[in-house]
PyMOL CGO cylinders between C-alpha atoms (Angstrom):
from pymol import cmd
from pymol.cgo import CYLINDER

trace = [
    CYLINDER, 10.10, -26.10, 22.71, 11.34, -22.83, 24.06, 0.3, 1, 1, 1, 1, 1, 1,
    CYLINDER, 11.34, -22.83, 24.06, 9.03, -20.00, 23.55, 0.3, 1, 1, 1, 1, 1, 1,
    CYLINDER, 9.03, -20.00, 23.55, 10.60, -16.72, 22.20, 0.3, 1, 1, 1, 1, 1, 1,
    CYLINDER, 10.60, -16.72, 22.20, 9.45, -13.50, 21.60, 0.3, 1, 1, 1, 1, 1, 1,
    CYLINDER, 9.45, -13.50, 21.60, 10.01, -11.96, 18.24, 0.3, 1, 1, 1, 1, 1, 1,
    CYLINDER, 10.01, -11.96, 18.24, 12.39, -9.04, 18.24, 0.3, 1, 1, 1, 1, 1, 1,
    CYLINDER, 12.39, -9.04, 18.24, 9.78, -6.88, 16.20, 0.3, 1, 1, 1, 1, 1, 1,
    CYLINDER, 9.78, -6.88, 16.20, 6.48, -7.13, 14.37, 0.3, 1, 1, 1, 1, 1, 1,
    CYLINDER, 6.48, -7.13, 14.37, 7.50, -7.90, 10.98, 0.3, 1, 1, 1, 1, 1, 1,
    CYLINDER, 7.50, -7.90, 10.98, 10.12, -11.03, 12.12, 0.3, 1, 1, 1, 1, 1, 1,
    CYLINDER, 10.12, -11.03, 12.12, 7.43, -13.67, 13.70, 0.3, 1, 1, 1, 1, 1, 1,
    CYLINDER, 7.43, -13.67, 13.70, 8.47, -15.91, 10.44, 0.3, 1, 1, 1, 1, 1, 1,
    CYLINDER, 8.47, -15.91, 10.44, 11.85, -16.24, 11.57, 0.3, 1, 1, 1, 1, 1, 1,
    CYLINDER, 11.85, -16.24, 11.57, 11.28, -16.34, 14.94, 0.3, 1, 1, 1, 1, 1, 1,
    CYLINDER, 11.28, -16.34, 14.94, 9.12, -19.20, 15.01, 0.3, 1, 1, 1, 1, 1, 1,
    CYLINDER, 9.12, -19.20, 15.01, 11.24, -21.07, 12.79, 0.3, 1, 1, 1, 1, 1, 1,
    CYLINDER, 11.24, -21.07, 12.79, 14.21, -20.45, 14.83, 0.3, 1, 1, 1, 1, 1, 1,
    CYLINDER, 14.21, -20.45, 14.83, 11.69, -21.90, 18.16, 0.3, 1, 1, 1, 1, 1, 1,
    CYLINDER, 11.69, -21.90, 18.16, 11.18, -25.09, 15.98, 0.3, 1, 1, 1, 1, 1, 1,
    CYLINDER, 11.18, -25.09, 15.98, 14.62, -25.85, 15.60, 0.3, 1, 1, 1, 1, 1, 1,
    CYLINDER, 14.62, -25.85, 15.60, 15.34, -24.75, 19.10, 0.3, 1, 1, 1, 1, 1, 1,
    CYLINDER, 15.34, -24.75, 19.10, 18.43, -21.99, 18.16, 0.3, 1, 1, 1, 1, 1, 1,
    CYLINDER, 18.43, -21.99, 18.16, 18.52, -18.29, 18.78, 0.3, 1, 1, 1, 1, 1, 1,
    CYLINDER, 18.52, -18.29, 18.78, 16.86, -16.20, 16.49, 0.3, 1, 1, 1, 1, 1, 1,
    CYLINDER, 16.86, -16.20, 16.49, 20.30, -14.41, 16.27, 0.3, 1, 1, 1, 1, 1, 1,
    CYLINDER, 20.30, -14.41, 16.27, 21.54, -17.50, 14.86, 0.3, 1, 1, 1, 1, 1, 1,
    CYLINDER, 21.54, -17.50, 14.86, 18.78, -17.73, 12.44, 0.3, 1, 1, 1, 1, 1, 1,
    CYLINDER, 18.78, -17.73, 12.44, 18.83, -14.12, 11.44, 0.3, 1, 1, 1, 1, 1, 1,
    CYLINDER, 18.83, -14.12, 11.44, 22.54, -14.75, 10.30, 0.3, 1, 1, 1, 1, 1, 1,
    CYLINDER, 22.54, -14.75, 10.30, 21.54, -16.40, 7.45, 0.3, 1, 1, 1, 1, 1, 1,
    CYLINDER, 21.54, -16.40, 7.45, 19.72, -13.67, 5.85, 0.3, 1, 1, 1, 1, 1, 1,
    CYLINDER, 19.72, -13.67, 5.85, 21.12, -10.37, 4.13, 0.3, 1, 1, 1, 1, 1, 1,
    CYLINDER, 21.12, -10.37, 4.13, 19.07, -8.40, 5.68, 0.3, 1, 1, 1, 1, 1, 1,
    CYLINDER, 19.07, -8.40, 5.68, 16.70, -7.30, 8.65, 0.3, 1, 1, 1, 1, 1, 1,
    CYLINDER, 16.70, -7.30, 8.65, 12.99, -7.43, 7.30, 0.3, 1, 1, 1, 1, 1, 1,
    CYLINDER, 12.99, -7.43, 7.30, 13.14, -3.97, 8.37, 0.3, 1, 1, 1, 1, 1, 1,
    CYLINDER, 13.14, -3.97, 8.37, 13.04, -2.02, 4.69, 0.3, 1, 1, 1, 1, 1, 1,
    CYLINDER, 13.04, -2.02, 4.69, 10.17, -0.44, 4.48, 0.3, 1, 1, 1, 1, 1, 1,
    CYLINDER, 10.17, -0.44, 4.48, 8.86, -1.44, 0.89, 0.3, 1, 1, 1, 1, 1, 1,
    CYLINDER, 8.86, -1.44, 0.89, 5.48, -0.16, 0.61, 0.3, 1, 1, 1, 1, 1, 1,
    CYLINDER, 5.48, -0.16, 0.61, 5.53, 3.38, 2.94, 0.3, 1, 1, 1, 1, 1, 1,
    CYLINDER, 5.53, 3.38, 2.94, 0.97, 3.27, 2.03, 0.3, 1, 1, 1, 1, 1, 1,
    CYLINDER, 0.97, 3.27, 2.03, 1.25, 0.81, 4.75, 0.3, 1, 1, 1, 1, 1, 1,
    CYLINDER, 1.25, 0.81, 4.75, 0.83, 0.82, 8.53, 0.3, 1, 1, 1, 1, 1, 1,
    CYLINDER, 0.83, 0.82, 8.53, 3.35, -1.47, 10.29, 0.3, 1, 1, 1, 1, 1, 1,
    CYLINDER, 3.35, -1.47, 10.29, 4.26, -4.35, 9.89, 0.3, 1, 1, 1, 1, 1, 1,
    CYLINDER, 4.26, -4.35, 9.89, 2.74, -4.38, 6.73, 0.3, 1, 1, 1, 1, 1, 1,
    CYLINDER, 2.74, -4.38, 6.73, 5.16, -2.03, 5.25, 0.3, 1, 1, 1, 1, 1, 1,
    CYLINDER, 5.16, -2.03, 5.25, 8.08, -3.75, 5.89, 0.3, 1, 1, 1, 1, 1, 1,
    CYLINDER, 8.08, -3.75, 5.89, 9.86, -6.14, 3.74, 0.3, 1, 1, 1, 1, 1, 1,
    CYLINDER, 9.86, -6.14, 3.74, 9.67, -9.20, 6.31, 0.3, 1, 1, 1, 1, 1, 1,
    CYLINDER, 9.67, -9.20, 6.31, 10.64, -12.16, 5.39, 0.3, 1, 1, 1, 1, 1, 1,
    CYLINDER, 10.64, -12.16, 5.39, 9.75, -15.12, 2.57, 0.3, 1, 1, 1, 1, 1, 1,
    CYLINDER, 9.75, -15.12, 2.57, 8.90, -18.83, 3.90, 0.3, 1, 1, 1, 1, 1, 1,
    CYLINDER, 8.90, -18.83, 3.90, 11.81, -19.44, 1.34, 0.3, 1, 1, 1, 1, 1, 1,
    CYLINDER, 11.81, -19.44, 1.34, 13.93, -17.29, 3.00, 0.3, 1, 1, 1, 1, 1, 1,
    CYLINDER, 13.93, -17.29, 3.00, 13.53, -19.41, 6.06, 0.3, 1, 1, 1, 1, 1, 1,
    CYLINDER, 13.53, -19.41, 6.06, 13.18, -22.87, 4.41, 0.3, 1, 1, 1, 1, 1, 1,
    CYLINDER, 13.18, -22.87, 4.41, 17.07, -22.33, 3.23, 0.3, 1, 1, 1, 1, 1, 1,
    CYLINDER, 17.07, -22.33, 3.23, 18.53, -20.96, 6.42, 0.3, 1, 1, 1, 1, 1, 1,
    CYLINDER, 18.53, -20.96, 6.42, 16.73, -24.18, 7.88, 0.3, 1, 1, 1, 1, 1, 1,
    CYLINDER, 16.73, -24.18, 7.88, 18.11, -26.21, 4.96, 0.3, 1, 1, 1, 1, 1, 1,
    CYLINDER, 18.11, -26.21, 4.96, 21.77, -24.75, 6.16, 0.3, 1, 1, 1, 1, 1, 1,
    CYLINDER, 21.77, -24.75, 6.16, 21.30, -25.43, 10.00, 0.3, 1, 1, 1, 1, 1, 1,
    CYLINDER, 21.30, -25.43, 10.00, 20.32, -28.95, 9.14, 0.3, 1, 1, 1, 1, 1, 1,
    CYLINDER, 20.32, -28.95, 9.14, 16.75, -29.36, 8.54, 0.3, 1, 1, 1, 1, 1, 1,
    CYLINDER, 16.75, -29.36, 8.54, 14.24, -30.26, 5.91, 0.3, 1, 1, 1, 1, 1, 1,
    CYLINDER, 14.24, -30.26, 5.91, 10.96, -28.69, 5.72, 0.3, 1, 1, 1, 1, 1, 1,
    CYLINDER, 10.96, -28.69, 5.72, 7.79, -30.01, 3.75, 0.3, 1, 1, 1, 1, 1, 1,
    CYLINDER, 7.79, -30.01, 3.75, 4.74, -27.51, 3.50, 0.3, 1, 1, 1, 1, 1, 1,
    CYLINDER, 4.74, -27.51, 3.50, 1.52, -28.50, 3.43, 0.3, 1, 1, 1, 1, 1, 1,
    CYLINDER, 1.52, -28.50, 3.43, -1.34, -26.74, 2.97, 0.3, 1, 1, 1, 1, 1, 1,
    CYLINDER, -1.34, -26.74, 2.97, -4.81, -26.24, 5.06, 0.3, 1, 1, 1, 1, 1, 1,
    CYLINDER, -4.81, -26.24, 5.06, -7.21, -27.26, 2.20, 0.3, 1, 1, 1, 1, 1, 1,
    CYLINDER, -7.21, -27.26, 2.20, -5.01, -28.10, -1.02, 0.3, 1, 1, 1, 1, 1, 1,
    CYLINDER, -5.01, -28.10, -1.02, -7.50, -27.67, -4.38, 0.3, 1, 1, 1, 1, 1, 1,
    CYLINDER, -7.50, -27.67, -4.38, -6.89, -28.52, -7.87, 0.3, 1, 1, 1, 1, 1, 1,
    CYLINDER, -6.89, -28.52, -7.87, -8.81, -28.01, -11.01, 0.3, 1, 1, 1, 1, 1, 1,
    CYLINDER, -8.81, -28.01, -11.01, -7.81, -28.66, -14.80, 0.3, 1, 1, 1, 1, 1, 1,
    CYLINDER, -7.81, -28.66, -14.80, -8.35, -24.58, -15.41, 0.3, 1, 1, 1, 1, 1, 1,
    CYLINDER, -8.35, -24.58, -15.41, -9.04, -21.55, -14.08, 0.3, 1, 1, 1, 1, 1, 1,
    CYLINDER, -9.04, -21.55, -14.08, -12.80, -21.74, -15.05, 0.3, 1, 1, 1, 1, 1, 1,
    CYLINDER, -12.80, -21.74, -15.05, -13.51, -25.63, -13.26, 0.3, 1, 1, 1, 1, 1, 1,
    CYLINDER, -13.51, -25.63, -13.26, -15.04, -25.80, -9.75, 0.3, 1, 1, 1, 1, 1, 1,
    CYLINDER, -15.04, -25.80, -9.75, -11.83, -26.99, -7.89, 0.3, 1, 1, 1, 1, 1, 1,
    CYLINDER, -11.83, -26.99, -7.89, -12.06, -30.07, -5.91, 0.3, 1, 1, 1, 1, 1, 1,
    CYLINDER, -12.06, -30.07, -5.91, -10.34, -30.23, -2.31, 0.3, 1, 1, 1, 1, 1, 1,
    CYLINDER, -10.34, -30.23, -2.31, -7.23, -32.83, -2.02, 0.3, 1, 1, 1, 1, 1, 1,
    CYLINDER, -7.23, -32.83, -2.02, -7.70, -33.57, 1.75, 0.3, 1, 1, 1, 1, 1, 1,
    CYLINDER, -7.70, -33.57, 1.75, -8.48, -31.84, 4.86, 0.3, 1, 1, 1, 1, 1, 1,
    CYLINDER, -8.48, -31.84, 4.86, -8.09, -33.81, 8.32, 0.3, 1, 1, 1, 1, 1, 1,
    CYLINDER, -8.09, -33.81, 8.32, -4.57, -34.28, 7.31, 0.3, 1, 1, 1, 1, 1, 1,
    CYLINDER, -4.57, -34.28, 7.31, -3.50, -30.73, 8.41, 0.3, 1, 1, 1, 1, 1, 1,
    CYLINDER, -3.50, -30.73, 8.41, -4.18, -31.56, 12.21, 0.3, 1, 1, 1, 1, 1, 1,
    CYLINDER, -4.18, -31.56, 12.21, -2.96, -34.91, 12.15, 0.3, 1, 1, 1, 1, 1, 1,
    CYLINDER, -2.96, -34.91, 12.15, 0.50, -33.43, 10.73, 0.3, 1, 1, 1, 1, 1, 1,
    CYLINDER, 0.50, -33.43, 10.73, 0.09, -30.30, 13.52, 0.3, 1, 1, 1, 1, 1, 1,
    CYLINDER, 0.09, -30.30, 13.52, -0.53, -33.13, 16.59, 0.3, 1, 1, 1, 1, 1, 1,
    CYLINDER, -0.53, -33.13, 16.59, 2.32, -35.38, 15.45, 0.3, 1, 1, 1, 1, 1, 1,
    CYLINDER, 2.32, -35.38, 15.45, 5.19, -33.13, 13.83, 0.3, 1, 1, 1, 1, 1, 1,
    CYLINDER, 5.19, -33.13, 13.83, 7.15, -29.94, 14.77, 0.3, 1, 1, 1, 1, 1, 1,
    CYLINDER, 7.15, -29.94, 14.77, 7.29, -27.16, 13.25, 0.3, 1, 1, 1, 1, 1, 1,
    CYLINDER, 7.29, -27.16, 13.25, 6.03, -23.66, 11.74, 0.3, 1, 1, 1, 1, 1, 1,
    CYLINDER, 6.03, -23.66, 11.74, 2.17, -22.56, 10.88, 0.3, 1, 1, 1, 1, 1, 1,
    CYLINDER, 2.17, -22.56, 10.88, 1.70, -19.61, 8.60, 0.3, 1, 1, 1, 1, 1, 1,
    CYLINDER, 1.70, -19.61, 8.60, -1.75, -17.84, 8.63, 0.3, 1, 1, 1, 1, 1, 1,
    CYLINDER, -1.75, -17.84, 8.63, -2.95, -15.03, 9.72, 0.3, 1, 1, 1, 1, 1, 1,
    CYLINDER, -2.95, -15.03, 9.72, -4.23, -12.46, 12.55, 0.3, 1, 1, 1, 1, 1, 1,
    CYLINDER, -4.23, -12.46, 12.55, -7.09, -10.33, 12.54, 0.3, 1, 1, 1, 1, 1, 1,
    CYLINDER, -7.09, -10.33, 12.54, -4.54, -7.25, 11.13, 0.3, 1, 1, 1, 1, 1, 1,
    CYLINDER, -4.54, -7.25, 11.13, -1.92, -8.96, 9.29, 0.3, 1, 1, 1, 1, 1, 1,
    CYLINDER, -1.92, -8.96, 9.29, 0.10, -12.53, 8.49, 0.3, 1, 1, 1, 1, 1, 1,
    CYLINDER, 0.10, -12.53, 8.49, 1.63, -14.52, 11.38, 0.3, 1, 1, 1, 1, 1, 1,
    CYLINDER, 1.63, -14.52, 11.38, 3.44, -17.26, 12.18, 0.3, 1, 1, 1, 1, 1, 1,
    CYLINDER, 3.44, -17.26, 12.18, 3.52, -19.48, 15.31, 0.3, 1, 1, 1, 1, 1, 1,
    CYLINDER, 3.52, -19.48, 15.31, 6.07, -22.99, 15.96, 0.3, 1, 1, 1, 1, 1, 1,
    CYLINDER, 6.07, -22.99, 15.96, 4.21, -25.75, 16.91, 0.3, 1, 1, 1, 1, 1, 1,
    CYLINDER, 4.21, -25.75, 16.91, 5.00, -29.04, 18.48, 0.3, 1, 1, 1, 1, 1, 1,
    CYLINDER, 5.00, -29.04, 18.48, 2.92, -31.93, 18.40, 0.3, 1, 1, 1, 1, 1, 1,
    CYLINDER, 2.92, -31.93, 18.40, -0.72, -29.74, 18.72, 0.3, 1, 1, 1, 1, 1, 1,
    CYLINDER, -0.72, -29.74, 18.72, 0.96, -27.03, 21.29, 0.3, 1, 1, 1, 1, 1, 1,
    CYLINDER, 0.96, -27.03, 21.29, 1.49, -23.46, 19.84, 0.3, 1, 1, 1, 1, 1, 1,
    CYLINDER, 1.49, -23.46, 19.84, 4.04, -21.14, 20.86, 0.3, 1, 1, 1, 1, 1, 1,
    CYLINDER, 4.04, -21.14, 20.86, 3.29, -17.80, 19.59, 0.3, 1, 1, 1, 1, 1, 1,
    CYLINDER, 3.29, -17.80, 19.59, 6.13, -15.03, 19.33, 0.3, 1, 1, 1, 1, 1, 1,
    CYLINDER, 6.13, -15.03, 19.33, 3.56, -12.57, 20.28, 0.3, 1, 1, 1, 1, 1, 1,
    CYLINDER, 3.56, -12.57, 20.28, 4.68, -14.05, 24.00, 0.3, 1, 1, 1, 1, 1, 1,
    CYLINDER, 4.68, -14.05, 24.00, 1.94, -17.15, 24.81, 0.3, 1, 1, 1, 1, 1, 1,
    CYLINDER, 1.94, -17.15, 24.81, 1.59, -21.07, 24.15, 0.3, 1, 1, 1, 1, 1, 1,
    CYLINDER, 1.59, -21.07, 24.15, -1.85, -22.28, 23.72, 0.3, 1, 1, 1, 1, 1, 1,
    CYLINDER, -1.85, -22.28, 23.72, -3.48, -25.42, 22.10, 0.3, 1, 1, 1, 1, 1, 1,
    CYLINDER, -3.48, -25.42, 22.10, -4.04, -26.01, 18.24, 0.3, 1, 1, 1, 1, 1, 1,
    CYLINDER, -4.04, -26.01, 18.24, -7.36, -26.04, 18.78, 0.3, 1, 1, 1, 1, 1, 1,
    CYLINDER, -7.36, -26.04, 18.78, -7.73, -22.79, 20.80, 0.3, 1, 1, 1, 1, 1, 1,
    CYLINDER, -7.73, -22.79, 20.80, -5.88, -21.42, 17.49, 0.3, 1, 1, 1, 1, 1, 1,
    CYLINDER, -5.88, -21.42, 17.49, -8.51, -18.90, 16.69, 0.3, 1, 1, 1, 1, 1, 1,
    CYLINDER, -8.51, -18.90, 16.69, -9.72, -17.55, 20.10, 0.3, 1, 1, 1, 1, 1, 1,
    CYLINDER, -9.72, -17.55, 20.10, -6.00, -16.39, 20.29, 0.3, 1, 1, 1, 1, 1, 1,
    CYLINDER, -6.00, -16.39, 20.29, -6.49, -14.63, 17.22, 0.3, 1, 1, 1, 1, 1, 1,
    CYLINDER, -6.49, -14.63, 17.22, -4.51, -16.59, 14.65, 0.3, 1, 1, 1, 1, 1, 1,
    CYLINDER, -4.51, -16.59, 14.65, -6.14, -18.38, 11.82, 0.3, 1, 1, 1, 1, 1, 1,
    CYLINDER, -6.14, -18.38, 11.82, -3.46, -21.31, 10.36, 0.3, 1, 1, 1, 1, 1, 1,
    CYLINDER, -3.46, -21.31, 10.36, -3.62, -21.88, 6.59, 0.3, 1, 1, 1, 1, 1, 1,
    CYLINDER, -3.62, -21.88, 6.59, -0.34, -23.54, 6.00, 0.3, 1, 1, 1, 1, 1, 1,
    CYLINDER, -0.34, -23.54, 6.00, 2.11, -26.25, 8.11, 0.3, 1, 1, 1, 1, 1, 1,
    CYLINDER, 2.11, -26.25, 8.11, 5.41, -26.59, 7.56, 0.3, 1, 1, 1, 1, 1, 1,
    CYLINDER, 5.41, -26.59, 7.56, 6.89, -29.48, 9.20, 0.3, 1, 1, 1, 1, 1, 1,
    CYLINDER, 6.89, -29.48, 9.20, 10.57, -29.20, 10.00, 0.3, 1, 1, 1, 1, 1, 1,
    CYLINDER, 10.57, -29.20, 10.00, 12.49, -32.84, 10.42, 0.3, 1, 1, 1, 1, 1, 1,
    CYLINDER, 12.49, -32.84, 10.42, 16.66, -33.44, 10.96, 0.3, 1, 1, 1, 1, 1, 1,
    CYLINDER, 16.66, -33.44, 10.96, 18.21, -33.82, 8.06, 0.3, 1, 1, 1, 1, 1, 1,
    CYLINDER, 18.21, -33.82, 8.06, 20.80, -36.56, 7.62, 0.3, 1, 1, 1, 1, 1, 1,
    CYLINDER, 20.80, -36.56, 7.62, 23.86, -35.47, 6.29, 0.3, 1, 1, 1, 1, 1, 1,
]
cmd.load_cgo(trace, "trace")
C-alpha cells in the first residue's frame, strides 16, 4: 500500500479509503458531490466544522470502483433495551481482521475523528507516517471501527 497524504484536514476518510484500494484520491473524490469543505457548524474549530465526509459516502464510491466493504466494530454490545447491562459480542476478532485484511480504521485522535488504511496489521496514516497496529495509540489514533475492503466480482 501506497501511503498518501490527505489533501486537507477534514478528507482523511476518503483518503485512506482511496490508499486501500490503491487509486488516487482524485479518483475517489469524483464520486462525491462535493468537497467536505462546507463549513456546517461555524461554533467549531477546524476540521470539526466542516462537513467531511460519511463512511457511507465512501462505502458507495468503493461499491462503484469495485469493492465490497464489511464494518466491524471494536467491541460490538447488545442488550434487549435501553435499561439492560449490555453484553459484549466479541473482542479479539478486531485484530485478527486488522492483521489479515485490508482496509480502513475509523477512530479517533486526541482533537477530532480519523481515519487510517491498513494492510494486514501495518497503518498508513494520511497525516504522512506508517506505523504498526499495535503502536496505534502512541501515534495518537485510537481505532474503534474496521472496515475491511475485498474485490468485488462482477
Amino acid at each position: 500500500m501506497r501511503l498518501l497524504k490527505s489533501p486537507n484536514d477534514w478528507s482523511c476518510l476518503p483518503t485512506s479509503f482511496a490508499m486501500a484500494i490503491g487509486c488516487p484520491v482524485s479518483d475517489f473524490l469524483a464520486h462525491f458531490e462535493h468537497d467536505g469543505s462546507h463549513i456546517q457548524w461555524p461554533q467549531f474549530s477546524d476540521p470539526k466544522r466542516r462537513r467531511g465526509f460519511h463512511h457511507q459516502e465512501c462505502i458507495l464510491a468503493a461499491w462503484r470502483l469495485g469493492f465490497a466493504t464489511t464494518q466491524f466494530e471494536l467491541r460490538p454490545r447488545y442488550a434487549p433495551d435501553q435499561y439492560a447491562e449490555p453484553c459484549t459480542v466479541f473482542e479479539r476478532a478486531f485484530s485478527d481482521l486488522v492483521f489479515s485484511t485490508r482496509g480502513v480504521l475509523t477512530g479517533a485522535t486526541h482533537r477530532c475523528g480519523h481515519a487510517v488504511s491498513y494492510d494486514h496489521g501495518q497503518i498508513c496514516d494520511c497525516r504522512g507516517k506508517t506505523y504498526g497496529f499495535g503502536h496505534a495509540l502512541e501515534n495518537d489514533f485510537s481505532p474503534s471501527c474496521v472496515f475491511v475492503l475485498t474485490p468485488r466480482h462482477q
